[in-house]
N, C-alpha and C positions, 0 to 999 in steps of 0.2 A: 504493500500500500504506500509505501514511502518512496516508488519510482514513478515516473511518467510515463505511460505509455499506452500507443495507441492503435489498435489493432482493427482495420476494417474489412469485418464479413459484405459478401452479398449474396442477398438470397435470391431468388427469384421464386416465387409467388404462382402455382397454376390456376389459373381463374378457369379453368374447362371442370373443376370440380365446382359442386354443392358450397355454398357458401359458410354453412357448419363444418365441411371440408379444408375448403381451402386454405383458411386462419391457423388449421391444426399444423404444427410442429415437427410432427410425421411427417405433413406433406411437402415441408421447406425443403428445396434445392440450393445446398452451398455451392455455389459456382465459383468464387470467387474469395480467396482469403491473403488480401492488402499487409503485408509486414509494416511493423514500425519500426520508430519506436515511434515519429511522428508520422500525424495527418498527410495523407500522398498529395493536399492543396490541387494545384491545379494540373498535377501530374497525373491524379486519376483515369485520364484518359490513356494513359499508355499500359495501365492494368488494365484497363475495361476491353481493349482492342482483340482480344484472343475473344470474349464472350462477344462481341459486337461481329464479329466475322462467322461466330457460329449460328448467332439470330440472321442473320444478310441469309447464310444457308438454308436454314428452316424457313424462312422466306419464300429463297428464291425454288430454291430442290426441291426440299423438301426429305423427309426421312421415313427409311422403313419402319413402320411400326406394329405389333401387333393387336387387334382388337378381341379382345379376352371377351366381350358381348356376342361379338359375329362371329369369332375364333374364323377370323380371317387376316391375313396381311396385308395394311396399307398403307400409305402415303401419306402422313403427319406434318403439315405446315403448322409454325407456329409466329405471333408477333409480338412485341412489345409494348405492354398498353400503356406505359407509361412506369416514373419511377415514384419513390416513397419515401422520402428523407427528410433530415431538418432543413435549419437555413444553412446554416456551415455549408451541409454537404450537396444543398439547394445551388449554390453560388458554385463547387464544383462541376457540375453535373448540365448546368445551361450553360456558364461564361456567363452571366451576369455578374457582377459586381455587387454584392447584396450586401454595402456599407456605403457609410457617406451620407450626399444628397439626394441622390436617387437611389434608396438601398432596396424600393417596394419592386419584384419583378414585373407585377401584373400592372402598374399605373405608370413602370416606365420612365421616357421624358415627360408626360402629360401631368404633374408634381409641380407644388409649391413650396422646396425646402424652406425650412428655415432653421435658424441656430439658435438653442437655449443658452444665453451670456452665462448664467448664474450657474445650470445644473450642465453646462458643458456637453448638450447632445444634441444631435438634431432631431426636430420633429417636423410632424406633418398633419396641420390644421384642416378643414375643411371635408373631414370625411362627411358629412353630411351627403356629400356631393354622390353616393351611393345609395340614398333614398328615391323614392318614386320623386317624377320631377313636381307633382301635384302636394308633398307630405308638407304639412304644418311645421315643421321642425324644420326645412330650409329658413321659414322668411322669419324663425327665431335666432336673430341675431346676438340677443343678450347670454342667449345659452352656450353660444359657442368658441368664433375669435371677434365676436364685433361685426360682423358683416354677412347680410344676407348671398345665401346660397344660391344661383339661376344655374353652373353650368351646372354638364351631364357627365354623367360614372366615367373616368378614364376608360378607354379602351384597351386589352391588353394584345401586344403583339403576336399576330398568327406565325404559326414556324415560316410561313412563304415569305412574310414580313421582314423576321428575323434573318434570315438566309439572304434576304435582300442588304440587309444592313450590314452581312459578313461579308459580303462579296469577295472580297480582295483583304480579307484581314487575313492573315499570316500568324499561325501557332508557332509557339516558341517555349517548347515546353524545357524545363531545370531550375533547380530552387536559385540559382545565381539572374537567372537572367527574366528579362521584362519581355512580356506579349508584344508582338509588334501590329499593326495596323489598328483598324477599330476607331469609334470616338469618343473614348474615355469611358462609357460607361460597362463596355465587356472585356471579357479580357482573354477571351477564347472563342474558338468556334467548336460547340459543341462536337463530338466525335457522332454522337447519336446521332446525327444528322447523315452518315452514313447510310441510314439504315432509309431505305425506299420511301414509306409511310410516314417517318417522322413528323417531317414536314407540314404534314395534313391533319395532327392531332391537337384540339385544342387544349387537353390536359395534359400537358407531356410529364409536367414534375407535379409531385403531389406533396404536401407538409403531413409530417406523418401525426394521428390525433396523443397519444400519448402528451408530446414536448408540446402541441399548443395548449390540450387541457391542463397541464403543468402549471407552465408560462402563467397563462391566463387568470386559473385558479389563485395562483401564488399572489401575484399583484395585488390582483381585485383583493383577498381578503389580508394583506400587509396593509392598504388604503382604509379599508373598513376596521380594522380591530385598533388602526394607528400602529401596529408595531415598530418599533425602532430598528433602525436598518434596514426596513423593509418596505414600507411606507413611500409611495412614490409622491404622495405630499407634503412636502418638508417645506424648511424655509427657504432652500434656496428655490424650488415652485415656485411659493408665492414671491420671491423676489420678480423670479421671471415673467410673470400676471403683470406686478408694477410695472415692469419693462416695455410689454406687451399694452399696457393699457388700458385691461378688459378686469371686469372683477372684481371692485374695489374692495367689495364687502366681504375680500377675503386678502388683500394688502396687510402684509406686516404692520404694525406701527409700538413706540416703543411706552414700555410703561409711565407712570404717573412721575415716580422720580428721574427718569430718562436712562436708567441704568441698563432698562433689559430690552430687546426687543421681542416682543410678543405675537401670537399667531390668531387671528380670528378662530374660532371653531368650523370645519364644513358640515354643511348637513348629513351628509353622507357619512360622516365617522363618528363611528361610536369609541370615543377617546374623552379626554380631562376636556372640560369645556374651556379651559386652555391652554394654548401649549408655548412654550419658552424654546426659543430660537437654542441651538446648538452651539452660535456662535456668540 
């Protein structure tokens, strides 16, 4: 437990079973076992290449196989519905660049980065903008950054799209050296792209439910119970509100003798009705 290291399986998954099937652990195919000690980053494709030459063949061939139903011999095509992974290995896996200003794959350049001064991240305002264009909650301007909602959901890029954007980008795969071609936001051209169909799938990469029901769970209830260190509402938030503009009625401001600086309560946290800045 006291080393680092990191070891990447891949399984592949047969979706031609039962759905109480196919989840099962019996039916996982290790294809693929990644040495570490670290992350293969954006080398990943050069492990993948021996499995991506074998899905092109089940493709294209196709393979003898037996049918134990018909107890007959036949001709077994198979394809790639798509992959299962977090974001780390999300960012591997397309050439997207999933940090920064543009880290969301599916909204793209269609994004209004912006930089938290206080809590040092960037975020992104506006999700509103995934509601029905008719919902109430667009032209609630006070609920969100201050300004009414009109446009429409980013669109996410089709593989033909994408393929169109790689045109002429040039892989450059080893931990020394930098991707070449592209425009800053990928930093590869997918290998999967190999493969005939890719192109044409609108889900190609999936977030696997585990790490978002995590993620998600963690936050929401470190916000709600106020935990320390956990809490993605702190003081330097509300600094960045000030900063921002929006909120008042949740702006720091400092005690009666000027000593401390103090936190309004939110309605959403069940914490001290009130809280004393860190700093």
């Amino acid at each position: 437990m006291s080393l680092s290291h990191s070891t990447w399986p891949v399984v592949l998954i047969n979706y031609n079973l039962p759905p109480w099937l196919s989840m099962k652990p019996e039916y996982f195919m290790l294809s693929l076992l990644i040495p570490g000690p670290k992350s293969p980053g954006n080398d990943i494709d050069i492990y993948m290449q021996p499995l991506i030459d074998e899905l092109k063949e089940l493709w294209e061939s196709g393979a003898e196989t037996y049918d134990a139903f018909h107890k007959q011999t036949i001709r077994m095509h198979a394809a790639l519905m798509g992959t299962i992974n977090d974001f780390p290995a999300y960012s591997m896996l397309s050439g997207w660049h999933t940090k920064g200003h543009y880290a969301c794959p599916c909204c793209n350049h269609d994004v209004t980065p912006l930089y938290l001064k206080h809590s040092k991240k960037n975020y992104y305002t506006n999700t509103h903008r995934f509601l029905d264009i008719n919902h109430p909650w667009r032209q609630d301007a006070k609920s969100f950054d201050g300004k009414i909602e009109d446009r429409c959901a980013p669109q996410p890029l089709s593989g033909k799209e994408v393929l169109q954007e790689l045109e002429h980008f040039v892989n450059d795969f080893g931990k020394t050296k930098k991707p070449g071609g592209g425009d800053g936001h990928w930093k590869k051209r997918s290998k999967l792209f190999e493969l005939p169909y890719w192109a044409d799938f609108a889900c190609r990469h999936n977030l696997d439910v585990m790490h978002t029901e995590k993620n998600v769970f963690d936050n929401v209830i470190g916000i709600l119970l106020d935990i320390p260190g956990k809490t993605k509402d702190h003081h330097k938030a509300r600094l960045d509100l000030m900063e921002m503009g929006i909120k008042p009625h949740l702006h720091p401001y400092l005690s009666d003798d000027g000593q401390q600086l103090l936190i309004p309560p939110a309605s959403f946290t069940m914490g001290n009705a009130e809280k004393r800045s860190f700093s």
